[in-house]
C-alpha positions in Angstrom: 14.7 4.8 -26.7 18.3 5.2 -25.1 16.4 5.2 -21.5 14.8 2.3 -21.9 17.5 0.4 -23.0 19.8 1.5 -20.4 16.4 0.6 -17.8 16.7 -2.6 -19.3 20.5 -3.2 -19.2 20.6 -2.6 -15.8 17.7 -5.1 -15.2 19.9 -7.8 -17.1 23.4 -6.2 -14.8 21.3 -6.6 -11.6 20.9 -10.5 -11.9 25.1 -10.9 -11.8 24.5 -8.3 -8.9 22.7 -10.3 -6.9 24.5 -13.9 -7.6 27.8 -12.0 -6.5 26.2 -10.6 -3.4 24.2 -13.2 -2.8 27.5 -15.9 -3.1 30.2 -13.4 -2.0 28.1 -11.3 0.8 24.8 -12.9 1.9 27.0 -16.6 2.1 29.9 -14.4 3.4 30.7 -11.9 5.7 26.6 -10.8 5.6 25.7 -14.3 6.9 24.9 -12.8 10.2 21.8 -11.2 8.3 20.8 -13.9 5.6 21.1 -16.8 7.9 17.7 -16.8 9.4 16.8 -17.0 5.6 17.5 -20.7 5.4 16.1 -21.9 8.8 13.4 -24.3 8.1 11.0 -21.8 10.0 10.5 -18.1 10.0 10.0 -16.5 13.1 7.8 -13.6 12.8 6.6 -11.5 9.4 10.4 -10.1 9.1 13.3 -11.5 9.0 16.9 -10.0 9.5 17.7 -11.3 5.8 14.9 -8.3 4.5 17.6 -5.9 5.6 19.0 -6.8 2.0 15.9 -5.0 0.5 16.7 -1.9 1.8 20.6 -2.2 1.1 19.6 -2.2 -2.5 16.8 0.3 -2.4 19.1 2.9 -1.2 21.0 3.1 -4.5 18.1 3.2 -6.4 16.9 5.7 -4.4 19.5 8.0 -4.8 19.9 7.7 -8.2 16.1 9.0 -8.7 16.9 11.8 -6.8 20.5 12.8 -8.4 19.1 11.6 -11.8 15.8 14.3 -10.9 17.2 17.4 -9.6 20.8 17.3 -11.8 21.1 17.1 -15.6 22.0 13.5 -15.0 18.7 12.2 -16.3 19.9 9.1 -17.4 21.1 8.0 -13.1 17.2 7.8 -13.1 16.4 5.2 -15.4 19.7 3.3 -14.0 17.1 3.6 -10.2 14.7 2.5 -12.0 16.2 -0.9 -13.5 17.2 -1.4 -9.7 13.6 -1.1 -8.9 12.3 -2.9 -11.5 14.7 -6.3 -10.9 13.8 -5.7 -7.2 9.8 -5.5 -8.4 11.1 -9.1 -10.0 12.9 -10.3 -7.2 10.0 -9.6 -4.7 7.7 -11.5 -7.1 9.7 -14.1 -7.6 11.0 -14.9 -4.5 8.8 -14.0 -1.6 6.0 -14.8 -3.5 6.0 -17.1 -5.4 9.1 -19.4 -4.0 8.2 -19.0 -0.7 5.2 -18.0 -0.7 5.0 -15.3 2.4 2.4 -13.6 0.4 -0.2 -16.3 -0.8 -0.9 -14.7 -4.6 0.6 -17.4 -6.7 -0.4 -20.8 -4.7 -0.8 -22.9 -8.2 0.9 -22.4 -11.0 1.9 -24.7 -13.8 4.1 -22.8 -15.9 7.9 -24.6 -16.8 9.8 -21.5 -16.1 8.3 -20.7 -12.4 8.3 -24.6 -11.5 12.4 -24.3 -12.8 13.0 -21.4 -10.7 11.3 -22.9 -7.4 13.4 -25.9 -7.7 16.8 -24.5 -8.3 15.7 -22.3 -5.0 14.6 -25.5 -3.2 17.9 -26.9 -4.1 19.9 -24.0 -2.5 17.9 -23.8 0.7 19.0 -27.9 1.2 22.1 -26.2 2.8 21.1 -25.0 6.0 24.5 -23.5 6.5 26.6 -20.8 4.7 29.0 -23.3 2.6 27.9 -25.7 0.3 25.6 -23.5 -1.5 24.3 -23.6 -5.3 21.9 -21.7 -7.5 22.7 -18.0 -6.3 20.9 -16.3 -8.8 17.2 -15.7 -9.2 15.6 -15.2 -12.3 18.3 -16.9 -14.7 18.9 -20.5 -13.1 20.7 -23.4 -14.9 19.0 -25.4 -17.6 18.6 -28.3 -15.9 16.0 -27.0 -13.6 13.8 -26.6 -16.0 13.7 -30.2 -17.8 10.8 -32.6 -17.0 12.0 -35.1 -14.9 12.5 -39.0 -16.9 9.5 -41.3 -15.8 
């Protein structure tokens, strides 16, 4: 039960992870890498902001192995909440918002409709200033209410 939880704490820790890398590091000094992320077009099936995958996968990667071969189990299941937000992030992101894979063309449900928007509202800035809605799967509220008609 301990495992799980701390799999699932880390899941939770990874979303403030990735609004402080993605405010602080992608719209920072890693702009060089993340910038080709918010061009209207992408050029190719890559682009240099997929380098961020791999920045994260390395941790998570080495915690299976230290938390595998050393009585460390528990640096396992702390690789495996990084993998399982970055399952989430893939889904969520590449997917669905922008939809380089073409699973999840349709979908009416509240939550998914709140998270494309909040991500349509921080791709409006095309440069590295200016930016809003840096995290992924917990947005603000008001992305999710039905707009007045």
């Amino acid at each position: 039960m301990v495992f799980v939880l701390i799999t699932l704490g880390v899941f939770l820790l990874m979303e403030c992870v990735t609004w402080l890398t993605h405010k602080f590091v992608m719209h920072g000094f890693g702009w060089y890498l993340h910038e080709d992320h918010h061009q209207p077009k992408y050029q190719g099936v890559f682009e240099k902001n997929d380098a961020f995958f791999v920045v994260f996968a390395i941790p998570s990667i080495a915690l299976f192995y230290f938390g595998t071969y050393t009585e460390h189990t528990f640096l396992f299941y702390i690789g495996l909440g990084i993998l399982f937000y970055g399952l989430a992030y893939f889904m969520v992101h590449d997917v669905l918002i922008h939809q380089r894979f073409k699973w999840f063309k349709r979908t009416n449900n509240r939550y998914l409709k709140g998270l494309r928007k909040a991500h349509k509202i921080h791709h409006k800035h095309l440069g590295k200033e200016e930016g809003e809605c840096f995290g992924m799967l917990f947005v603000p509220l008001k992305y999710f209410k039905k707009p007045k008609l």
